[in-house]
C-alpha positions in Angstrom: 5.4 -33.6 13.9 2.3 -35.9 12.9 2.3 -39.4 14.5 4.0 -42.1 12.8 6.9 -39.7 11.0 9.9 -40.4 12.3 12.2 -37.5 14.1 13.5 -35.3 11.4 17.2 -36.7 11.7 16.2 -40.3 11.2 14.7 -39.1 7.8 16.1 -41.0 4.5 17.2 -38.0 2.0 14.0 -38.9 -0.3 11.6 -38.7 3.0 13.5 -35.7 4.2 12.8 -33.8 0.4 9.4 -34.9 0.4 8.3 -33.2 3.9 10.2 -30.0 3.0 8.3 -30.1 -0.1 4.8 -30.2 1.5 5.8 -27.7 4.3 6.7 -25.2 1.4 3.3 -26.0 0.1 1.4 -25.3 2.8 3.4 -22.4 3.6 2.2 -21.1 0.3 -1.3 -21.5 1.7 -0.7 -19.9 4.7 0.9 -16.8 3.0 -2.6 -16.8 0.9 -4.1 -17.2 4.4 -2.1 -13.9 5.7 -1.3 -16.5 8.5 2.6 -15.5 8.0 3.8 -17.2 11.8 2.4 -20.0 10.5 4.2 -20.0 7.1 7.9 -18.8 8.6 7.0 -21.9 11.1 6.8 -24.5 8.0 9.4 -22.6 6.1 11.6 -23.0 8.9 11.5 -26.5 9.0 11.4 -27.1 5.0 15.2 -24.9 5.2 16.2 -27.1 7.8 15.4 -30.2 5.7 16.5 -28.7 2.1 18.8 -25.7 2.6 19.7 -25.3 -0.8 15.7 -24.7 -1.6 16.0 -20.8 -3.1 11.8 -21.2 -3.1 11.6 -21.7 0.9 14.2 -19.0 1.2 12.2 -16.5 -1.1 9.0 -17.4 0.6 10.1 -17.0 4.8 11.7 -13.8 3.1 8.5 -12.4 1.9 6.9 -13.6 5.0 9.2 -11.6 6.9 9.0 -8.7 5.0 4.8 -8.7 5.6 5.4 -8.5 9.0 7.7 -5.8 9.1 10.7 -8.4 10.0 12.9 -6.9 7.9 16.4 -7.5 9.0 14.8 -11.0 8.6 13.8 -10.7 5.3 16.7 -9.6 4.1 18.8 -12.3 5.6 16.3 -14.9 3.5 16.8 -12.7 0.1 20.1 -12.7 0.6 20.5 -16.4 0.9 17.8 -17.1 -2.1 20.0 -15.0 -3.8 22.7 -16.9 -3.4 21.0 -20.2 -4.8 19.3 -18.0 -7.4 21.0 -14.8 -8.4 18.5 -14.4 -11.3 15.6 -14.4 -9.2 13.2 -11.4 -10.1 10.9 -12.5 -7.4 14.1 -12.1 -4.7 15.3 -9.0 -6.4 11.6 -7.6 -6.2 10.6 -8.1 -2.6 14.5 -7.7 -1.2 14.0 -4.0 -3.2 10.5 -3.4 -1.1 12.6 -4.4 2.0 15.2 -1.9 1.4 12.4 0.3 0.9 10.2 0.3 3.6 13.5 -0.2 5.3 14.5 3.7 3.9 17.5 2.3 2.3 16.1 3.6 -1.0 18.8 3.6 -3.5 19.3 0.1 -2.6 15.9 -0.5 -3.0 16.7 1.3 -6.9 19.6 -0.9 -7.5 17.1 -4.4 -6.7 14.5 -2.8 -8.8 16.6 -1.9 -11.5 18.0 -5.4 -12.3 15.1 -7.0 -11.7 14.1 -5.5 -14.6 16.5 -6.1 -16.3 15.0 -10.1 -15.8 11.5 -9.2 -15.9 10.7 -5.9 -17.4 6.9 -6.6 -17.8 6.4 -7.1 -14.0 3.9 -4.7 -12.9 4.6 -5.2 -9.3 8.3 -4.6 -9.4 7.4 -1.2 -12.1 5.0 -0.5 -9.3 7.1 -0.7 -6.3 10.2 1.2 -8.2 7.5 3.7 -9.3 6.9 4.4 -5.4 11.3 4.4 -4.5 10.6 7.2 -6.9 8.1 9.3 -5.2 9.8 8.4 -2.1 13.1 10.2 -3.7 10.9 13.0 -4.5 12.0 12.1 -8.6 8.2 12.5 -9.5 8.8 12.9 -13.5 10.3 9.6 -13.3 7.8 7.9 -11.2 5.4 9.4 -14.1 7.2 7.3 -16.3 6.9 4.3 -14.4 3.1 4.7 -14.3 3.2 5.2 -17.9 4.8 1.6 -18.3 2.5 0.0 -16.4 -0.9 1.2 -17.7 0.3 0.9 -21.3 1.0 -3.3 -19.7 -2.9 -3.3 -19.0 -5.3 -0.3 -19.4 -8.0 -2.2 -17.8 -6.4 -2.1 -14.3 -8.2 0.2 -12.3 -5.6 0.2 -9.8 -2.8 1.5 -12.2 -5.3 4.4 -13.1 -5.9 5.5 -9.3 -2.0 5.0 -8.5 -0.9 7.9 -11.6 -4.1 9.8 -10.6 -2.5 9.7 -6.8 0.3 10.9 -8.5 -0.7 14.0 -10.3 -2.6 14.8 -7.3 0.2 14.8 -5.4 1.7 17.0 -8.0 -0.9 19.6 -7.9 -1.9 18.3 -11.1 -6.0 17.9 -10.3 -7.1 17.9 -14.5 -4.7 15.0 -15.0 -5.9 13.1 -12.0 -9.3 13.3 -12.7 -9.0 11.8 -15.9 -7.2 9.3 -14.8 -9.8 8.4 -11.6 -11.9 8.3 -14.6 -10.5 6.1 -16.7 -10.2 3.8 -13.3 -14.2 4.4 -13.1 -14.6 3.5 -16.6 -13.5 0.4 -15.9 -14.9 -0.7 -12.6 -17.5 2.2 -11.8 -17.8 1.0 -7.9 -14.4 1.7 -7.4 -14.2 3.3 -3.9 -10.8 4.5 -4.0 -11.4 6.4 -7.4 -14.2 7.7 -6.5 -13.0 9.6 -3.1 -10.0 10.7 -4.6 -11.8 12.1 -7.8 -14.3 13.3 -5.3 -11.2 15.2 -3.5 -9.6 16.5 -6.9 -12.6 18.0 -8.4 -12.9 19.7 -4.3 -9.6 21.0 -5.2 -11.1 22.3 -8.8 -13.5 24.0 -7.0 -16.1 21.5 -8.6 -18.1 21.1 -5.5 -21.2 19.6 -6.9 -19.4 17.1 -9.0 -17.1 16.7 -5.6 -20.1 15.8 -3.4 -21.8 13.5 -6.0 -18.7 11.4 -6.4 -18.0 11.6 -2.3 -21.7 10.3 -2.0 -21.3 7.6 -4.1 -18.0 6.6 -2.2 -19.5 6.5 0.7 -23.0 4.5 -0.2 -20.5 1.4 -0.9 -18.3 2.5 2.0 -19.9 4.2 4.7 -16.6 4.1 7.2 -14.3 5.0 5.0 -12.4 8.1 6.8 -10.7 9.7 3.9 -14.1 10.2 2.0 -15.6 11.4 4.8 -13.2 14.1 5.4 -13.0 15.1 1.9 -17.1 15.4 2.0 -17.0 17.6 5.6 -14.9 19.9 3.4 -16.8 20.0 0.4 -20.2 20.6 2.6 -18.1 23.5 4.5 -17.3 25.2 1.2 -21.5 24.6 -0.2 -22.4 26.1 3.4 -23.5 23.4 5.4 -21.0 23.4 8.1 -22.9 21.0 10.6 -23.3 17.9 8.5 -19.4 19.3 7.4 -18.9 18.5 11.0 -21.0 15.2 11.4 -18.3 13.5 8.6 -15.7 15.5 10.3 -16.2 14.3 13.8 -17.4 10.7 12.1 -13.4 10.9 10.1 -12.0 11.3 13.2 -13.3 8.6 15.3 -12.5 6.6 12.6 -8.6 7.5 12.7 -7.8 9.5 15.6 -5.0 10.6 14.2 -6.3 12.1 11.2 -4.3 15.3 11.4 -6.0 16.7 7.7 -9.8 16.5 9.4 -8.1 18.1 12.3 -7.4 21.0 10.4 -10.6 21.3 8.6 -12.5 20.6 11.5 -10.7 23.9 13.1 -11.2 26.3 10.8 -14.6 25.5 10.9 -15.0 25.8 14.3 -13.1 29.3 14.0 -15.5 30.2 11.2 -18.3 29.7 14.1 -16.5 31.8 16.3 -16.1 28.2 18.7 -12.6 29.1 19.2 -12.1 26.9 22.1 -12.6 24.0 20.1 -10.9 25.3 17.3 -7.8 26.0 19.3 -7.8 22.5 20.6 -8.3 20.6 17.1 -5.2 22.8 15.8 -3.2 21.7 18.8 -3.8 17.8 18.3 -2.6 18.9 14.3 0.5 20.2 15.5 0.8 17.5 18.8 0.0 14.9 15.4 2.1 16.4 12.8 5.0 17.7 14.9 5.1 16.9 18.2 4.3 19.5 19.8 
């Protein structure tokens, strides 16, 4: 405590709701920070000073939850909760506990009435949109992403998260337009641009693949998924060594990249290296199963 503030228990009830009210402050900034110990630290005390605060409870909560603390974090939503039963906010990130915890159709049931609260809350749409994929109920999670873009078209983001989508759906026409509706809005958009890059690859648009893949990688030269996506696209125009270059480049980025793996191997089997091919298909399996 700061020099010349008395011990916490000597603290007059005004005094005592005026520190827990600049601790919950500077939590706030701390959380901006991404310096989360340092915000459950203030939070801490401010709960300790003001317990019936639903705002410090919310905030350690979400702190928790950033950190992977999530029995934690529940314990905080749960009390917010209790102040606040309304709280979207507590609903919202108690839901992305539950999820990230697994507990999905607890995560669906936080979601659910939080929308009920806040129905224009892209984050929450967002989040429910992802309990969705994770429950493998794609057509829904469509829906979801519908919501949102039709909230704001001009958020690239929510163009590159239904593109991720159809992709995942084998659905590469629909992604690309949606990449390039992202694109049409913020042109430098890395993340549009690789995964266009990897949908026209799966189009068998390997010119247009490779431009985009280029460009990706001229405003983000370490970016591993682009990288792997481009050592397959050179593969397929015949040009396996630079194929390998951003292959071997992909995998010292993430070593446990089992996809470049892959590639990388059959590649190496196409150039009769079978010793290496055999051991880039064995980390893929070691990677991907255990083996």
């Amino acid at each position: 405590m700061s020099e010349g503030i008395k011990d916490r228990a000597e603290l007059s009830e005004a005094a005592a709701q005026s520190r827990a009210s600049v601790l919950r402050s500077r939590a706030e900034s701390y959380i901006a920070l991404a310096r989360h110990d340092d915000a459950i630290a203030d939070l801490t005390e401010s709960i300790e000073l003001a317990p019936d605060n639903a705002r410090a409870w919310r905030l350690r909560g979400e702190s928790h939850r950033v950190v992977e603390r999530y029995e934690a974090a529940l314990e905080d939503f749960d009390e917010a909760l209790k102040l606040e039963p309304d709280s979207a906010y507590a609903l919202g990130s108690r839901g992305q506990t539950y999820a990230a915890m697994g507990r999905l159709e607890e995560a669906m049931a936080d979601f659910e009435h939080a929308l009920t609260l806040s129905p224009d809350s892209l984050w929450i749409l967002e989040a429910k949109a992802d309990a969705l994929v994770d429950l493998d109920r794609l057509d829904e999670a469509l829906e979801e992403h519908a919501k949102i873009i039709a909230l704001n078209e001009e958020l690239p983001y929510s163009w590159v998260a239904r593109g991720d989508l159809y992709q995942r759906m084998h659905l590469y026409t629909e992604a690309i337009d949606d990449y390039t509706k992202a694109l049409d809005v913020d042109p430098d958009h890395v993340r549009a641009l690789s995964r266009r890059g990897e949908a026209l690859r799966m189009t068998d648009r390997y010119e247009e693949a490779l431009a985009d893949l280029n460009r990706a990688l001229d405003l983000d030269p370490d970016n591993d998924r682009a990288l792997g996506s481009r050592g397959a696209v050179l593969s397929e125009l015949g040009d396996n060594e630079a194929a390998l270059t951003d292959l071997d480049r992909a995998i010292e980025l993430d070593p446990e990249y089992i996809w470049a793996y892959r590639v990388r191997g059959e590649i190496f089997q196409e150039l009769e290296r079978h010793e290496e091919a055999v051991a880039d298909f064995t980390q893929a399996l070691h990677l991907e199963f255990g083996d």
